[in-house]
mmCIF file as Biopython writes it, N, C-alpha, C and O atoms, coordinates in Angstrom:
data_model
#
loop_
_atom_site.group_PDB
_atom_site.id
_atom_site.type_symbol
_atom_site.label_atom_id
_atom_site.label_alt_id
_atom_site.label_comp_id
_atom_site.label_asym_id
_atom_site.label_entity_id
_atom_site.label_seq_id
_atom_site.pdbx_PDB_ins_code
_atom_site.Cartn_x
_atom_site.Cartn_y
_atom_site.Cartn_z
_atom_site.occupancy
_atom_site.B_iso_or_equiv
_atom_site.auth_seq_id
_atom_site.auth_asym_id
_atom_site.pdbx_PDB_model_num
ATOM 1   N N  . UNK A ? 1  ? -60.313 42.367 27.392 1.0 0.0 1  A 1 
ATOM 2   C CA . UNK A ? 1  ? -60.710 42.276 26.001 1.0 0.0 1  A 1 
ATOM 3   C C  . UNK A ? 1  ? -60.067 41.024 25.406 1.0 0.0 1  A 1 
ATOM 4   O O  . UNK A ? 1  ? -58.887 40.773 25.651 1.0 0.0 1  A 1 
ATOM 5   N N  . UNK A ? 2  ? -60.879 40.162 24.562 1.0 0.0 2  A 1 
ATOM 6   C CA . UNK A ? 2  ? -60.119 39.254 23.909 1.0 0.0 2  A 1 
ATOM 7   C C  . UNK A ? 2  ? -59.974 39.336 22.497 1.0 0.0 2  A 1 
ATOM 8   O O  . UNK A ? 2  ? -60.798 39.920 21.792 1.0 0.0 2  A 1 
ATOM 9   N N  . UNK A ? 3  ? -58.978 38.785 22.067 1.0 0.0 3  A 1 
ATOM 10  C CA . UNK A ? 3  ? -58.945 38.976 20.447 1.0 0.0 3  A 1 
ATOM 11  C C  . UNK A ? 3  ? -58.758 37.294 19.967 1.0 0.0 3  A 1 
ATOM 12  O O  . UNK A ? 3  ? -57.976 36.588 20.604 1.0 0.0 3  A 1 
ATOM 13  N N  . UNK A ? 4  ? -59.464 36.783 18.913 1.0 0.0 4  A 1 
ATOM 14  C CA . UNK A ? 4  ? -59.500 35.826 18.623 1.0 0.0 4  A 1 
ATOM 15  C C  . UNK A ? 4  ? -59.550 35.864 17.125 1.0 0.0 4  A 1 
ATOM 16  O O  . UNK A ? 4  ? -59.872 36.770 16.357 1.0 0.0 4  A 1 
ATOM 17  N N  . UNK A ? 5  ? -59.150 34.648 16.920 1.0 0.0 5  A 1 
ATOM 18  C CA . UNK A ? 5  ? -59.110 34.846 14.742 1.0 0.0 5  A 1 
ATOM 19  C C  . UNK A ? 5  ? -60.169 33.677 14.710 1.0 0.0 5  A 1 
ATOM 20  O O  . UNK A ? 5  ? -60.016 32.457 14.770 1.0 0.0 5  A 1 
ATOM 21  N N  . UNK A ? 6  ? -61.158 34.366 14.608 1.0 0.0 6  A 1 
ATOM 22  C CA . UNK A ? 6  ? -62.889 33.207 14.513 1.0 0.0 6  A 1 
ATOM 23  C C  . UNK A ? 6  ? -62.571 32.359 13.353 1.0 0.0 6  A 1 
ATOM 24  O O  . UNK A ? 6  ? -62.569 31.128 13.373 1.0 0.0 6  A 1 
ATOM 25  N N  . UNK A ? 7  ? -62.291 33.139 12.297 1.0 0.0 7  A 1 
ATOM 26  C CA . UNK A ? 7  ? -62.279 32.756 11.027 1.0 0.0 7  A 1 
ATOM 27  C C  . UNK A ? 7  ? -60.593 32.753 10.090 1.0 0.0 7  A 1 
ATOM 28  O O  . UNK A ? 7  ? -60.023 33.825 9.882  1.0 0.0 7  A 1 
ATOM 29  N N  . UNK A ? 8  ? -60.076 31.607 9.689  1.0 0.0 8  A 1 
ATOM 30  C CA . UNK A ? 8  ? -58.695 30.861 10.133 1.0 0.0 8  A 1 
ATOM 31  C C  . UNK A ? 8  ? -58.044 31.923 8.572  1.0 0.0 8  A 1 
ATOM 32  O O  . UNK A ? 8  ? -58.756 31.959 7.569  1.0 0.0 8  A 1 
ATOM 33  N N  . UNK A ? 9  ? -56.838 32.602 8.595  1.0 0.0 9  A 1 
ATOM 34  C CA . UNK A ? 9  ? -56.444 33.235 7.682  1.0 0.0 9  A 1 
ATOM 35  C C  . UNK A ? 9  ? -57.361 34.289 6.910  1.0 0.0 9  A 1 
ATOM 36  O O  . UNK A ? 9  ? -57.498 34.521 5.709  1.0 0.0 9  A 1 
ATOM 37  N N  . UNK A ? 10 ? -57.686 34.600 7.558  1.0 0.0 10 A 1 
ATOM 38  C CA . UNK A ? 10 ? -58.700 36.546 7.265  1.0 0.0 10 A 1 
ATOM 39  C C  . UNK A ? 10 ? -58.272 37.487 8.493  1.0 0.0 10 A 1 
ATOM 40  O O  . UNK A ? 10 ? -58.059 37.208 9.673  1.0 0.0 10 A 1 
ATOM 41  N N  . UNK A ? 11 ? -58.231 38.540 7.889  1.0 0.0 11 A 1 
ATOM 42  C CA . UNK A ? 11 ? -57.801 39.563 8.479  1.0 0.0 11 A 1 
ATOM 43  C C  . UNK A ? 11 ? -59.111 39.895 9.579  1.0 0.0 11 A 1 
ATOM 44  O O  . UNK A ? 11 ? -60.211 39.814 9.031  1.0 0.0 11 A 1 
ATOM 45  N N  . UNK A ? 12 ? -59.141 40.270 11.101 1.0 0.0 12 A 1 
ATOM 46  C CA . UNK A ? 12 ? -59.775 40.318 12.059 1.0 0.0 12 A 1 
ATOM 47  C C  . UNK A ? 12 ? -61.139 41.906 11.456 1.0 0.0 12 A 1 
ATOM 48  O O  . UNK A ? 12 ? -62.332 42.191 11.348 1.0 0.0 12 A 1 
ATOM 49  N N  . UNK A ? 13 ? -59.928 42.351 11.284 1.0 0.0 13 A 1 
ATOM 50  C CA . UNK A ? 13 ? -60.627 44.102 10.439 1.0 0.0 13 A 1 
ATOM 51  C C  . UNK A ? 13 ? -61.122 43.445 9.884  1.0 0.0 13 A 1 
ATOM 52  O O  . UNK A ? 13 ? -62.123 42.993 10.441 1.0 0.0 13 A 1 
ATOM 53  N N  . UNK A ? 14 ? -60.859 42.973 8.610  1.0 0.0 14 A 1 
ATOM 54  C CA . UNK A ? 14 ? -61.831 42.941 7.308  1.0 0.0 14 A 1 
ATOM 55  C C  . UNK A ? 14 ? -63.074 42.519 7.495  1.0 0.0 14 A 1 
ATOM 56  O O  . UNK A ? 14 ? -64.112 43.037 7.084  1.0 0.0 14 A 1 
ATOM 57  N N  . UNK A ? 15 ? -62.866 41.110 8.426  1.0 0.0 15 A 1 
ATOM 58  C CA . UNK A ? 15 ? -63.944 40.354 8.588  1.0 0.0 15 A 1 
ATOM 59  C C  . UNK A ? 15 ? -65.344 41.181 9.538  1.0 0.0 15 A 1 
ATOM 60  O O  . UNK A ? 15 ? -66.569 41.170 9.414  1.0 0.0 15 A 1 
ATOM 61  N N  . UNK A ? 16 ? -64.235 41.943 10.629 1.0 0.0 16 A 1 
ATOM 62  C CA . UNK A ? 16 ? -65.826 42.794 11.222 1.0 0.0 16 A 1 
ATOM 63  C C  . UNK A ? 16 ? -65.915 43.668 10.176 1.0 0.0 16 A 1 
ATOM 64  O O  . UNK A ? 16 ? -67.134 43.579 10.033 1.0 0.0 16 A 1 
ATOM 65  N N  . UNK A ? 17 ? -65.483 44.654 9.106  1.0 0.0 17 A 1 
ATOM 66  C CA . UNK A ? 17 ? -65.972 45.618 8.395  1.0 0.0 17 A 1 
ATOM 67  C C  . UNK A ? 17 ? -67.457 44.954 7.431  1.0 0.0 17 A 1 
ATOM 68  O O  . UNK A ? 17 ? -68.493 45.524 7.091  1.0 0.0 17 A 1 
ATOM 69  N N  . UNK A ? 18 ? -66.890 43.272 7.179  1.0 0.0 18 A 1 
ATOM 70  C CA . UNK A ? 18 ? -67.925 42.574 6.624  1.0 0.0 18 A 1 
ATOM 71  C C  . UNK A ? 18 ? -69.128 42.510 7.221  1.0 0.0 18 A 1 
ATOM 72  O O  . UNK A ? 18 ? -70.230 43.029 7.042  1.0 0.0 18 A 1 
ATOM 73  N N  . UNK A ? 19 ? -68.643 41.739 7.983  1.0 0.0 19 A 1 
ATOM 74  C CA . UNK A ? 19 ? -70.383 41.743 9.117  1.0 0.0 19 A 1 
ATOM 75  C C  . UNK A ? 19 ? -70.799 43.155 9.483  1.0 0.0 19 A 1 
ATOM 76  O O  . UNK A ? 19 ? -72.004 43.319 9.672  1.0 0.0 19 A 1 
ATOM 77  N N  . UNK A ? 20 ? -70.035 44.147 9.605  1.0 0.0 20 A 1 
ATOM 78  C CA . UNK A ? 20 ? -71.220 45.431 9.873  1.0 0.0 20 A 1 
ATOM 79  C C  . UNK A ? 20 ? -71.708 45.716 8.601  1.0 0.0 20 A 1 
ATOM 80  O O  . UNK A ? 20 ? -72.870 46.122 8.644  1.0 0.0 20 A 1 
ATOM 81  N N  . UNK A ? 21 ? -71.359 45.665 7.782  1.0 0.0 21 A 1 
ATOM 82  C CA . UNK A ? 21 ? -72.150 45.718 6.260  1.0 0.0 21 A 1 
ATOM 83  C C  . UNK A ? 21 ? -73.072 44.951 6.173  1.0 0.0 21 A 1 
ATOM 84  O O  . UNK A ? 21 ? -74.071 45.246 5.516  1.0 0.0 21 A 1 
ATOM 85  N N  . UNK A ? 22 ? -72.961 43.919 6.745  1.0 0.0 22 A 1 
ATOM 86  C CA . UNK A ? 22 ? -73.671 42.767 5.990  1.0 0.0 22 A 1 
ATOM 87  C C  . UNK A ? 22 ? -75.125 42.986 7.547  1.0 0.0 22 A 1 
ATOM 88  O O  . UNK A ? 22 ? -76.268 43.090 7.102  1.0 0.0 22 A 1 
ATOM 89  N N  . UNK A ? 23 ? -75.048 43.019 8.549  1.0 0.0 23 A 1 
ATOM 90  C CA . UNK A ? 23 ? -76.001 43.408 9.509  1.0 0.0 23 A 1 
ATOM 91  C C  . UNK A ? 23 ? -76.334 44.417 9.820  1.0 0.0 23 A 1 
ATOM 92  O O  . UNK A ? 23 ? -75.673 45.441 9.650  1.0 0.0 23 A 1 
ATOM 93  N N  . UNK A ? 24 ? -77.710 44.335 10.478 1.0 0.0 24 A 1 
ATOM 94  C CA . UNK A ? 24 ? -78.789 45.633 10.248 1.0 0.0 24 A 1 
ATOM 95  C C  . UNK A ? 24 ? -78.861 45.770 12.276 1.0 0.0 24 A 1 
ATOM 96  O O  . UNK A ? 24 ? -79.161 44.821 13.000 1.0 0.0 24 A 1 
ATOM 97  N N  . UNK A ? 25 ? -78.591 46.820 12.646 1.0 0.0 25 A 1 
ATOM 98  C CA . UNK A ? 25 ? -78.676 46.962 14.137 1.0 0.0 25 A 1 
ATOM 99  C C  . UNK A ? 25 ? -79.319 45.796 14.953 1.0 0.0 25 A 1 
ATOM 100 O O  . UNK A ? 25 ? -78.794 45.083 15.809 1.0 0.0 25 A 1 
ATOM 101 N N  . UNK A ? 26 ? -80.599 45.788 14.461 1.0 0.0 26 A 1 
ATOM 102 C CA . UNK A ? 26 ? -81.694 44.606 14.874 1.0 0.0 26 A 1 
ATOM 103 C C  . UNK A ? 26 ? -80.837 43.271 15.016 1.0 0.0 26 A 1 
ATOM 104 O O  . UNK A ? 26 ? -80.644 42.608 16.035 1.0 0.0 26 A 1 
ATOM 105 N N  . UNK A ? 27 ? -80.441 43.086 13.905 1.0 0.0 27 A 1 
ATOM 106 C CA . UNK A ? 27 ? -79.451 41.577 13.617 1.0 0.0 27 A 1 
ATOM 107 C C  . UNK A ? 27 ? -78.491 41.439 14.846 1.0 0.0 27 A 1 
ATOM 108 O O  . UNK A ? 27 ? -78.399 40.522 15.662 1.0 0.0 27 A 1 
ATOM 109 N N  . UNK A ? 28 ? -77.737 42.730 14.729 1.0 0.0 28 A 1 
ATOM 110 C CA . UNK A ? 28 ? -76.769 42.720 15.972 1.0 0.0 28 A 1 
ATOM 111 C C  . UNK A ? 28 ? -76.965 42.391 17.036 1.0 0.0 28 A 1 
ATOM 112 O O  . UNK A ? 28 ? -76.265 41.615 17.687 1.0 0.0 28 A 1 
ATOM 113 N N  . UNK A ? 29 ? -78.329 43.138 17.518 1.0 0.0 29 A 1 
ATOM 114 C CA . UNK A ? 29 ? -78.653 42.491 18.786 1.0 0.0 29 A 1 
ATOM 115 C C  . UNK A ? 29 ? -79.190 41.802 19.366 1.0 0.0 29 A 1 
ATOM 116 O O  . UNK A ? 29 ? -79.578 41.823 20.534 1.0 0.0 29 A 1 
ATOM 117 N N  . UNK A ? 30 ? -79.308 40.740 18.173 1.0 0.0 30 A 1 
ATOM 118 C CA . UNK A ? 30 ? -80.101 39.423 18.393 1.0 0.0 30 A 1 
ATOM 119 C C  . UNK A ? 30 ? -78.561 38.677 18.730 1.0 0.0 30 A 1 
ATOM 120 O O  . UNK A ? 30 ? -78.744 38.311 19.892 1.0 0.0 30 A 1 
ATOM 121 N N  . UNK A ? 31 ? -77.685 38.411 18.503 1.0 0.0 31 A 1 
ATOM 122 C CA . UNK A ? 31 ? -76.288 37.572 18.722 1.0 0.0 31 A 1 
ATOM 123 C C  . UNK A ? 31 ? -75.717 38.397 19.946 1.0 0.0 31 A 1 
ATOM 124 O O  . UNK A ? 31 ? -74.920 37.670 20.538 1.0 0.0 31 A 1 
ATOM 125 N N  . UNK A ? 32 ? -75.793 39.334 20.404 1.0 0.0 32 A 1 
ATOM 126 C CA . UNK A ? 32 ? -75.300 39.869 21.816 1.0 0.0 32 A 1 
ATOM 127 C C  . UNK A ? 32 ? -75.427 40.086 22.727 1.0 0.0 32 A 1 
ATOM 128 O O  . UNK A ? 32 ? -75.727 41.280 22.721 1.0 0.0 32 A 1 
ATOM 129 N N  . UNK A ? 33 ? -75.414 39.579 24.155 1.0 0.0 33 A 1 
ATOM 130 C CA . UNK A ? 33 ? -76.463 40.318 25.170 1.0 0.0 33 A 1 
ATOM 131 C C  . UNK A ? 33 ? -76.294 41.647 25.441 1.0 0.0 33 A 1 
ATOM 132 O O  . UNK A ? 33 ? -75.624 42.395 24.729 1.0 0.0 33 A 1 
ATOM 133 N N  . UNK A ? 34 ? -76.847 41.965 26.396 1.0 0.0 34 A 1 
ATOM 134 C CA . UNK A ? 34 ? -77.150 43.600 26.881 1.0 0.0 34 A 1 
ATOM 135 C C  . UNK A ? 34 ? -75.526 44.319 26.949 1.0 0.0 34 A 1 
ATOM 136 O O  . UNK A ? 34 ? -75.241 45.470 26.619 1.0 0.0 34 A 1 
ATOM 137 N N  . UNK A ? 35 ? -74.641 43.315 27.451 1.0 0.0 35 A 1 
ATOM 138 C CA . UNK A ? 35 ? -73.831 43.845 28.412 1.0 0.0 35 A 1 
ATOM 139 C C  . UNK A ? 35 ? -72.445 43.782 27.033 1.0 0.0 35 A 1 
ATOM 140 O O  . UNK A ? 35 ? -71.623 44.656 26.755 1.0 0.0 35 A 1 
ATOM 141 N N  . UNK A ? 36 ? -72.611 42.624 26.508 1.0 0.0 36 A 1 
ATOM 142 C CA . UNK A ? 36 ? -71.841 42.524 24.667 1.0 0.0 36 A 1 
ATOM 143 C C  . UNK A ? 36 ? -72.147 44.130 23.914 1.0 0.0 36 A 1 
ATOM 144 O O  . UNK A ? 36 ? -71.281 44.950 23.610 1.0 0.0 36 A 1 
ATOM 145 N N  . UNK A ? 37 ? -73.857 44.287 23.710 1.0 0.0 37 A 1 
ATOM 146 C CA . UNK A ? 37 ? -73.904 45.290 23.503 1.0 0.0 37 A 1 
ATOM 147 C C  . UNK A ? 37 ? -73.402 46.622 23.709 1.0 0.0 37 A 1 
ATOM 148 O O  . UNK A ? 37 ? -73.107 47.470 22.867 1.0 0.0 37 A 1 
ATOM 149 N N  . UNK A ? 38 ? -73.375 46.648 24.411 1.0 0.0 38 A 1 
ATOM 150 C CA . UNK A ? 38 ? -72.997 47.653 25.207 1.0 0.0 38 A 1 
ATOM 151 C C  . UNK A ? 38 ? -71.521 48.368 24.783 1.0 0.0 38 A 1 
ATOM 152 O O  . UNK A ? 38 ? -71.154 49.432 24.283 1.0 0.0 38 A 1 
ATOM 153 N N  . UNK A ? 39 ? -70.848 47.010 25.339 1.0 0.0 39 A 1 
ATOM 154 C CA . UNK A ? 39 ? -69.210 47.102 24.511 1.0 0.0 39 A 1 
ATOM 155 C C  . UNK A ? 39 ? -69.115 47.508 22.736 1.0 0.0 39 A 1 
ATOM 156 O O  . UNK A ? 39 ? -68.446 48.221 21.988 1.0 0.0 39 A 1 
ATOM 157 N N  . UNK A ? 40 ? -69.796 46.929 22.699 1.0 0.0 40 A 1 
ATOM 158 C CA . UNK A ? 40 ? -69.726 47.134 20.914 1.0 0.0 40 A 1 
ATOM 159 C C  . UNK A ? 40 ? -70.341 48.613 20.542 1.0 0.0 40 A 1 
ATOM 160 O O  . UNK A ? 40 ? -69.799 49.203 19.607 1.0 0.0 40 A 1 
ATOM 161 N N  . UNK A ? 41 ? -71.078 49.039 20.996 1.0 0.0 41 A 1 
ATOM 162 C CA . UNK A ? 41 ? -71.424 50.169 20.470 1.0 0.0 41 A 1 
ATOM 163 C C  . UNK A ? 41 ? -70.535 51.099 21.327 1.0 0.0 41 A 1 
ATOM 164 O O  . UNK A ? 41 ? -70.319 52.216 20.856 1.0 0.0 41 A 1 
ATOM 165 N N  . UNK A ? 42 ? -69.898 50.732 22.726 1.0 0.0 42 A 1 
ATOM 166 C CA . UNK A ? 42 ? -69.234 51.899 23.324 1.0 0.0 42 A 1 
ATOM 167 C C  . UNK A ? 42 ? -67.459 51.910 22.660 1.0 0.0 42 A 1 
ATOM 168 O O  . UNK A ? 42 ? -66.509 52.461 23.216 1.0 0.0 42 A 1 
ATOM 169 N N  . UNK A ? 43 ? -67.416 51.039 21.188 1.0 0.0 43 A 1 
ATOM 170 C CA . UNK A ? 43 ? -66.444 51.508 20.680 1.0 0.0 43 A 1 
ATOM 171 C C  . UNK A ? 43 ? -65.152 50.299 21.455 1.0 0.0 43 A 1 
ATOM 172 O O  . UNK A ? 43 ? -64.127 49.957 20.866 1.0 0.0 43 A 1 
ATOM 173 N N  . UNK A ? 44 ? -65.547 49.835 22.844 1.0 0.0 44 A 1 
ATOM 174 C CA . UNK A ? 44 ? -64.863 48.747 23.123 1.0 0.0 44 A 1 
ATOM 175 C C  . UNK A ? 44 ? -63.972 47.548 23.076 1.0 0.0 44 A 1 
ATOM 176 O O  . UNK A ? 44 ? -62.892 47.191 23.548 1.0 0.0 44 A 1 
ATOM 177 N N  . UNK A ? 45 ? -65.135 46.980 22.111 1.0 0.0 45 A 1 
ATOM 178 C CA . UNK A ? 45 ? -64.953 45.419 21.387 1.0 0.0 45 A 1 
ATOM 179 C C  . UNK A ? 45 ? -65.904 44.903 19.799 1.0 0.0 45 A 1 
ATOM 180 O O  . UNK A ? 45 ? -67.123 44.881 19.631 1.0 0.0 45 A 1 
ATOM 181 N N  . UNK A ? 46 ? -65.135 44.651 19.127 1.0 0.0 46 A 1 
ATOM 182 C CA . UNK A ? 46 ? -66.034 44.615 18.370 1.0 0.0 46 A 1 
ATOM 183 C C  . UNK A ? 46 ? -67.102 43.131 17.770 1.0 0.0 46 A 1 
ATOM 184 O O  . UNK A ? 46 ? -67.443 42.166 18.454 1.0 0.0 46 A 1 
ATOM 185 N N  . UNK A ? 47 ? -67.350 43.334 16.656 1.0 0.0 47 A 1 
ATOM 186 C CA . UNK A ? 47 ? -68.290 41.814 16.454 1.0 0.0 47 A 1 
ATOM 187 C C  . UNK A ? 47 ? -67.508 40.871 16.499 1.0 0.0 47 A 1 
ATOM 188 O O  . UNK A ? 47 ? -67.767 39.886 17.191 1.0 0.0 47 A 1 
ATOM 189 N N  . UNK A ? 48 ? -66.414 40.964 15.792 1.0 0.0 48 A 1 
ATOM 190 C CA . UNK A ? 48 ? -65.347 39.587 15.620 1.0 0.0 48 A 1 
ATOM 191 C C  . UNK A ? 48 ? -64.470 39.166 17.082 1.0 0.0 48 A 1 
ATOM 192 O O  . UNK A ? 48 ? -64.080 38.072 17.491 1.0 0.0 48 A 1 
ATOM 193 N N  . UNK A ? 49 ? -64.383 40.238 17.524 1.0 0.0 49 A 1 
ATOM 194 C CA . UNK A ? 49 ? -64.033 39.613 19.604 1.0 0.0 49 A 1 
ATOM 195 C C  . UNK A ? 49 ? -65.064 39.228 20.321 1.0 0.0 49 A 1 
ATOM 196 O O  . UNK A ? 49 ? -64.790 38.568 21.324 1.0 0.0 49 A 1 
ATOM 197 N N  . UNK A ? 50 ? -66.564 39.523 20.024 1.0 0.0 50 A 1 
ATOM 198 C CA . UNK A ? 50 ? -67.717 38.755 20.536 1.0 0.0 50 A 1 
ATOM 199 C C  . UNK A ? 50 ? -68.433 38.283 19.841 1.0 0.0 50 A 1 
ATOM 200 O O  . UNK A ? 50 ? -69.571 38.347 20.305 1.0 0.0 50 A 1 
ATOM 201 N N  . UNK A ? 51 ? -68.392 37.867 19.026 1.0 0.0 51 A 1 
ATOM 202 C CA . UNK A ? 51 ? -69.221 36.736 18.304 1.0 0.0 51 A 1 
ATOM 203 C C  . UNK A ? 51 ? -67.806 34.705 18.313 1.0 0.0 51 A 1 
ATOM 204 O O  . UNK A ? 51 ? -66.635 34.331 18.234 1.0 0.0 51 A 1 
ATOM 205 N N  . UNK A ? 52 ? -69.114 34.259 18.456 1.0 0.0 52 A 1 
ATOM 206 C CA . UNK A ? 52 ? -68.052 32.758 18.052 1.0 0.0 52 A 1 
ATOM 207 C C  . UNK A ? 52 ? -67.492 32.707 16.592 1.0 0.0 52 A 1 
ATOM 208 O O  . UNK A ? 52 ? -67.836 33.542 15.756 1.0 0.0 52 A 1 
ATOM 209 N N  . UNK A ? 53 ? -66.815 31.924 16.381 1.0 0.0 53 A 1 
ATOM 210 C CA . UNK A ? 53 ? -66.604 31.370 15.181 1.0 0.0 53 A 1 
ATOM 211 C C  . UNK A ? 53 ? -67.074 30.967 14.344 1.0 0.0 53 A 1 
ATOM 212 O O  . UNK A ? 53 ? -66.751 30.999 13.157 1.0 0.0 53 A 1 
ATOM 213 N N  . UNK A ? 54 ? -68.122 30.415 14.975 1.0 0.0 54 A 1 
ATOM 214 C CA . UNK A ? 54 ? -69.297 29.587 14.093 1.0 0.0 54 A 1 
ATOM 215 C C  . UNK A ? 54 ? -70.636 30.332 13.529 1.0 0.0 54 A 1 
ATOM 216 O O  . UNK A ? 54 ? -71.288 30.146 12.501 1.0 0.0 54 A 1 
ATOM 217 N N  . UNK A ? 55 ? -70.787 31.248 14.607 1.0 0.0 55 A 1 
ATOM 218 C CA . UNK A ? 55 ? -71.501 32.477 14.491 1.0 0.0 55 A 1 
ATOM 219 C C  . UNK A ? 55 ? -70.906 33.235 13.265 1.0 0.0 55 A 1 
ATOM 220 O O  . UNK A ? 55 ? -71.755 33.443 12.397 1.0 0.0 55 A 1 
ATOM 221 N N  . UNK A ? 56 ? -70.174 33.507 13.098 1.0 0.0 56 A 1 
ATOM 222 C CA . UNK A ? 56 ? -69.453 34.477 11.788 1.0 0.0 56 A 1 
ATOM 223 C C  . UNK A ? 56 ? -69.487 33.642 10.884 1.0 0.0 56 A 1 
ATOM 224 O O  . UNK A ? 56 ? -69.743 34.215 9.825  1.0 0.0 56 A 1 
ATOM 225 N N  . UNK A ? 57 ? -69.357 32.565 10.759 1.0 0.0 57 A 1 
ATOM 226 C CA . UNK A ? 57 ? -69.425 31.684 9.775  1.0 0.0 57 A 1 
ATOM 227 C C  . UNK A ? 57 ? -70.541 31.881 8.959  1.0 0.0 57 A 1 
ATOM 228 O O  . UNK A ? 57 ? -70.713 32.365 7.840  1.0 0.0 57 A 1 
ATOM 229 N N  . UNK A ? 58 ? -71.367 31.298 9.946  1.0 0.0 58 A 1 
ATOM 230 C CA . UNK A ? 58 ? -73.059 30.876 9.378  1.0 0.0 58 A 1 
ATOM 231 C C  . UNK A ? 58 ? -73.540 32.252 8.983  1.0 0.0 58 A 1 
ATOM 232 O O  . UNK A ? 58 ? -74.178 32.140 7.936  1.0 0.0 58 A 1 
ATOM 233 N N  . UNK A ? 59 ? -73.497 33.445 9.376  1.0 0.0 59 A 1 
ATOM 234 C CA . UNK A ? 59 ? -73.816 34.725 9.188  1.0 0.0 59 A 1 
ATOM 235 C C  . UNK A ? 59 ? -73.177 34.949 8.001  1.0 0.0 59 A 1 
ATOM 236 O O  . UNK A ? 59 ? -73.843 34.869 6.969  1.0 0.0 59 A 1 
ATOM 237 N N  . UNK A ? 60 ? -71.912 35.237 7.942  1.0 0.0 60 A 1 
ATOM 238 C CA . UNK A ? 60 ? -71.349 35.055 6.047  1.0 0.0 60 A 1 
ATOM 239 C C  . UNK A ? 60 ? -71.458 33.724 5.153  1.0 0.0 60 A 1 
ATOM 240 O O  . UNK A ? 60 ? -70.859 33.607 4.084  1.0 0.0 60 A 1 
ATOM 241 N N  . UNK A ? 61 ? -72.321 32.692 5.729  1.0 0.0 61 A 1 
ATOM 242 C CA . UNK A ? 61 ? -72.385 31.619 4.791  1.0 0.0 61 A 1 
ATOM 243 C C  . UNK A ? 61 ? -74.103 32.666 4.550  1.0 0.0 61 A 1 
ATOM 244 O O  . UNK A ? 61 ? -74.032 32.807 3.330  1.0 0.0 61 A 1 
ATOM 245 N N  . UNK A ? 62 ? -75.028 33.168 4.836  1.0 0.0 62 A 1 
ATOM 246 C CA . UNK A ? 62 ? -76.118 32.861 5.279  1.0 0.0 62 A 1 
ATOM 247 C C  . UNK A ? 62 ? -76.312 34.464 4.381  1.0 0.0 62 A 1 
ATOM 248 O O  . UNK A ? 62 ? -77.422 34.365 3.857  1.0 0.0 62 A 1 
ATOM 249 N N  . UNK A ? 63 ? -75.969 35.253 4.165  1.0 0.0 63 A 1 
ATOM 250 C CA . UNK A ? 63 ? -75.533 36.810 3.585  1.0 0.0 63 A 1 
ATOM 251 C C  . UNK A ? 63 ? -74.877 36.684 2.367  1.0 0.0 63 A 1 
ATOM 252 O O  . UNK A ? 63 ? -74.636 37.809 1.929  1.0 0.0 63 A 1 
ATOM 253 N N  . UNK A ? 64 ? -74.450 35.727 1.568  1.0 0.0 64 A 1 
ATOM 254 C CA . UNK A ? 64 ? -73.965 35.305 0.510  1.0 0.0 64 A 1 
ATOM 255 C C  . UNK A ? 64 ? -72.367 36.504 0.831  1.0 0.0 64 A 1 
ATOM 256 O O  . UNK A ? 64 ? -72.203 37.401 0.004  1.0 0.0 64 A 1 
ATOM 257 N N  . UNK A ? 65 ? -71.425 36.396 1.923  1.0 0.0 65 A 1 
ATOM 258 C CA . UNK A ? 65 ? -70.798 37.433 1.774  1.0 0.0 65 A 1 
ATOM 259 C C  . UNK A ? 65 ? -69.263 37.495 0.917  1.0 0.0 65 A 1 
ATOM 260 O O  . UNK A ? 65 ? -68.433 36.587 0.952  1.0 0.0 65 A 1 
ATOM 261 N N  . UNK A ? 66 ? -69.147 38.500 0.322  1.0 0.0 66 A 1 
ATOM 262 C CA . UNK A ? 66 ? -68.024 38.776 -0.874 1.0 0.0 66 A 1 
ATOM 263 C C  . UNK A ? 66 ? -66.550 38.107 -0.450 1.0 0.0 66 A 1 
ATOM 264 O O  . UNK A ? 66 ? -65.509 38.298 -1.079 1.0 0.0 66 A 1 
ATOM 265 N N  . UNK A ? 67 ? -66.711 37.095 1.020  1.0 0.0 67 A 1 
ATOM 266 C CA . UNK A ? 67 ? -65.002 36.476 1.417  1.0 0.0 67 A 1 
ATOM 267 C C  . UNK A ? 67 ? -65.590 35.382 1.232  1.0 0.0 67 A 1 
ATOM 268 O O  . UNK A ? 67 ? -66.758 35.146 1.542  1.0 0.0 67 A 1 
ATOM 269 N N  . UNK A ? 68 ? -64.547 34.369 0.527  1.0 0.0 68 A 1 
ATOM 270 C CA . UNK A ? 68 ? -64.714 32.982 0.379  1.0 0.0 68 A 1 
ATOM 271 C C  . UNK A ? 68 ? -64.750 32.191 1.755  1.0 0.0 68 A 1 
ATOM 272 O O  . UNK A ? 68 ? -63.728 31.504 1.781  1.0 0.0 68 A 1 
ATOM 273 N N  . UNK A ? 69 ? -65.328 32.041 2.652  1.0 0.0 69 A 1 
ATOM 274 C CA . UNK A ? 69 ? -65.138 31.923 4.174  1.0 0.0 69 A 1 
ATOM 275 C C  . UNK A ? 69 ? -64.463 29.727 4.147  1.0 0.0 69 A 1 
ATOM 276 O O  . UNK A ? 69 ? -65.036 28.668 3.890  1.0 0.0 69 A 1 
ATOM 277 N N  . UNK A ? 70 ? -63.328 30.036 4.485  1.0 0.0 70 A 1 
ATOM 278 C CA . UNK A ? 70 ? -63.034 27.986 4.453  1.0 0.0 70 A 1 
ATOM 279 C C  . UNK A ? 70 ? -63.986 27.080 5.269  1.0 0.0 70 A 1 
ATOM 280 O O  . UNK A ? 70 ? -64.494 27.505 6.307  1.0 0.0 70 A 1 
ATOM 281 N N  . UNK A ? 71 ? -64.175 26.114 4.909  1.0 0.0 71 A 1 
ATOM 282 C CA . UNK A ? 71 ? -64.929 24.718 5.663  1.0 0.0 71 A 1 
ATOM 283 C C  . UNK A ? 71 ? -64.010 24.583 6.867  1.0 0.0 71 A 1 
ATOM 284 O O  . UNK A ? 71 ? -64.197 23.686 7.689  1.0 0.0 71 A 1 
#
């Protein structure tokens, strides 16, 4: 499992509690393959350990989402 801070001074929680709010199942599994999937719904790993950085970005730039996300 990896843990990574995608997004520089935000809390790892907060930021996936964001994106599952902010995405609709469908959404999800357009950014994950089969096997990502898999993990994520088996409770595993979540969006913010498999998604990039840039990916979370553009997804809360793109969702107007409630964290000021930095340049």
């Amino acid at each position: 499992m990896c843990y990574r801070m995608p997004v520089p001074g935000y809390d790892p929680e907060d930021v996936d509690d964001t994106l599952e709010a902010l995405l609709e199942d469908e959404e999800i599994e357009t950014y994950l393959s089969d096997s990502e999937l898999a993990s994520y719904r088996a409770g595993e790993e979540s969006l913010v350990d498999l998604l990039e950085g840039e990916e979370i970005h553009g997804i809360l730039e793109r969702k107007d989402a409630p964290i000021d996300v930095p340049d």
